[in-house]
C-alpha positions as CSV (number, residue, x, y, z in Angstrom):
1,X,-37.6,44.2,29.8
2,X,-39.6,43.3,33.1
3,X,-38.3,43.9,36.4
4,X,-36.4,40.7,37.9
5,X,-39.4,39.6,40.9
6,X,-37.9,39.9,43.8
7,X,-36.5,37.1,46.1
8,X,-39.1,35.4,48.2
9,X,-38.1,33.4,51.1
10,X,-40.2,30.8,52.9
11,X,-39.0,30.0,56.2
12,X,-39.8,27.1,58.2
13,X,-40.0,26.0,62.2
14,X,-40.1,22.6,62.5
15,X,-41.4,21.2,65.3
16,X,-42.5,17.1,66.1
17,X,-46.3,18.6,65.9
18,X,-46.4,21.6,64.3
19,X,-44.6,23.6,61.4
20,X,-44.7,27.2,61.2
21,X,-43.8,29.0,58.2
22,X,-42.9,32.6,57.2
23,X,-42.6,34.7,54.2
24,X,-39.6,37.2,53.7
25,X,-38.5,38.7,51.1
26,X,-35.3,41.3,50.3
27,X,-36.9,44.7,49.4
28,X,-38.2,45.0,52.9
29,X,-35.5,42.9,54.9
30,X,-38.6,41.1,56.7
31,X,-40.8,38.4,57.3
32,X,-44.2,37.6,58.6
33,X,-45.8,34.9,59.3
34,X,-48.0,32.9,57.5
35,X,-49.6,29.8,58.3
36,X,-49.0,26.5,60.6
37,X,-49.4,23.0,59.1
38,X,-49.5,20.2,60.8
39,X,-47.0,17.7,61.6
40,X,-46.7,13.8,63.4
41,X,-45.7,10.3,62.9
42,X,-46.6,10.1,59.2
43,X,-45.1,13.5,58.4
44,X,-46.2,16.8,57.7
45,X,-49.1,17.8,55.9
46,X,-47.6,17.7,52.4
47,X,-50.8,18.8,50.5
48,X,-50.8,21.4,52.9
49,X,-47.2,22.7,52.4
50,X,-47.8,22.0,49.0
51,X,-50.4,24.4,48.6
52,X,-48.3,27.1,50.2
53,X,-45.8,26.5,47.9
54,X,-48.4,26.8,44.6
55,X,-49.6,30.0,46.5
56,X,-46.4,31.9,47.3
57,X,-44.0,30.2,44.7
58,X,-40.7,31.4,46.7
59,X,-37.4,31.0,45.1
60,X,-35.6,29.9,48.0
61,X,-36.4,27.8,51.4
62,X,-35.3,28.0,54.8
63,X,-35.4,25.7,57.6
64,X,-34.5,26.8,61.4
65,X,-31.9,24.3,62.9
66,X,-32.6,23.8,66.3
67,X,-28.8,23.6,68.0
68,X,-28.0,23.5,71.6
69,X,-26.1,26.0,72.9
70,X,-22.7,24.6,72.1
71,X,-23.6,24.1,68.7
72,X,-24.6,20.4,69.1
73,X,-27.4,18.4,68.1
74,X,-30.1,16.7,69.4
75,X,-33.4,14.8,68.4
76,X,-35.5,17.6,66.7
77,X,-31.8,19.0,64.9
78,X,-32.0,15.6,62.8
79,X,-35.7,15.7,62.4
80,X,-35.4,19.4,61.2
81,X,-32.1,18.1,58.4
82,X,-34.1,15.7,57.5
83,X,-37.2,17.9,56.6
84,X,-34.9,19.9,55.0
85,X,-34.0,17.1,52.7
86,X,-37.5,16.1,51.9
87,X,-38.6,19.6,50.8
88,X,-35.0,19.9,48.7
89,X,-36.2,16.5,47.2
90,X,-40.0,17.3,46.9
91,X,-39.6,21.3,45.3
92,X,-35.8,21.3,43.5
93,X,-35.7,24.8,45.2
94,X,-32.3,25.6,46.7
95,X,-33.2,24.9,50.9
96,X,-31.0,26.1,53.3
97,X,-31.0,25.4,56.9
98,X,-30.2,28.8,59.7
99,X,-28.8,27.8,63.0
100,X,-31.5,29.4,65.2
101,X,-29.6,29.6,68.8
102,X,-30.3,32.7,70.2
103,X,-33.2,34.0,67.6
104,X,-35.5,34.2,69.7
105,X,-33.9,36.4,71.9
106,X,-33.2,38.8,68.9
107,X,-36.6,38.8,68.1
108,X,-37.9,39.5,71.6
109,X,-34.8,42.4,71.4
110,X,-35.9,43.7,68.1
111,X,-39.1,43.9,68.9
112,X,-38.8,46.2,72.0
113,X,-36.5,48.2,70.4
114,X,-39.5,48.5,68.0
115,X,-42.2,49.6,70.8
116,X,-39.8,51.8,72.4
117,X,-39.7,53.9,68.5
């Protein structure tokens, strides 16, 4: 019997111009970026996204909520959920959105803890 693949992630930034997305994945326990697309008034580039999907077929989706500090919302938060929805609706892959408050200082931690090794 063949080997179950393993779990591929697509992770997504959303911002009002741009999007960027990540692939991660569990043998590993990381991720690396991947691509931009772009994003406006009308919406992100689907047929882009689209093809990154086709290309990468990931079992799960993940979109960064932008909080504030005291766990709030604000604009982008909404525009972020409702992305979120759209790819749910668009790919019928389970997405899940990750409160990102503070992530980028564990990144920026991680990866001098990484240059110091």
């Amino acid at each position: 019997m063949p080997e179950p693949r393993p779990l591929l992630v697509l992770g997504f930034d959303y911002g009002s111009r741009r999007i960027g997305i990540a692939v991660g994945q569990r043998i590993t326990e990381t991720a690396q970026a991947l691509t931009v697309i772009d994003n406006g008034p009308g919406g992100p580039d689907w047929q882009a996204l689209d093809k990154v999907l086709r290309d990468w077929q990931p079992q799960v989706l993940v979109v960064g909520l932008p909080l504030q500090m005291d766990g709030g919302e604000q604009s982008i938060s909404t525009m972020a959920r409702n992305f979120a929805d759209r790819l749910r609706d668009r790919t019928a892959l389970p997405v899940y959105t990750q409160d990102e408050r503070l992530s980028s200082r564990q990144v920026a931690r991680e990866f001098a803890n990484a240059r110091r090794r």
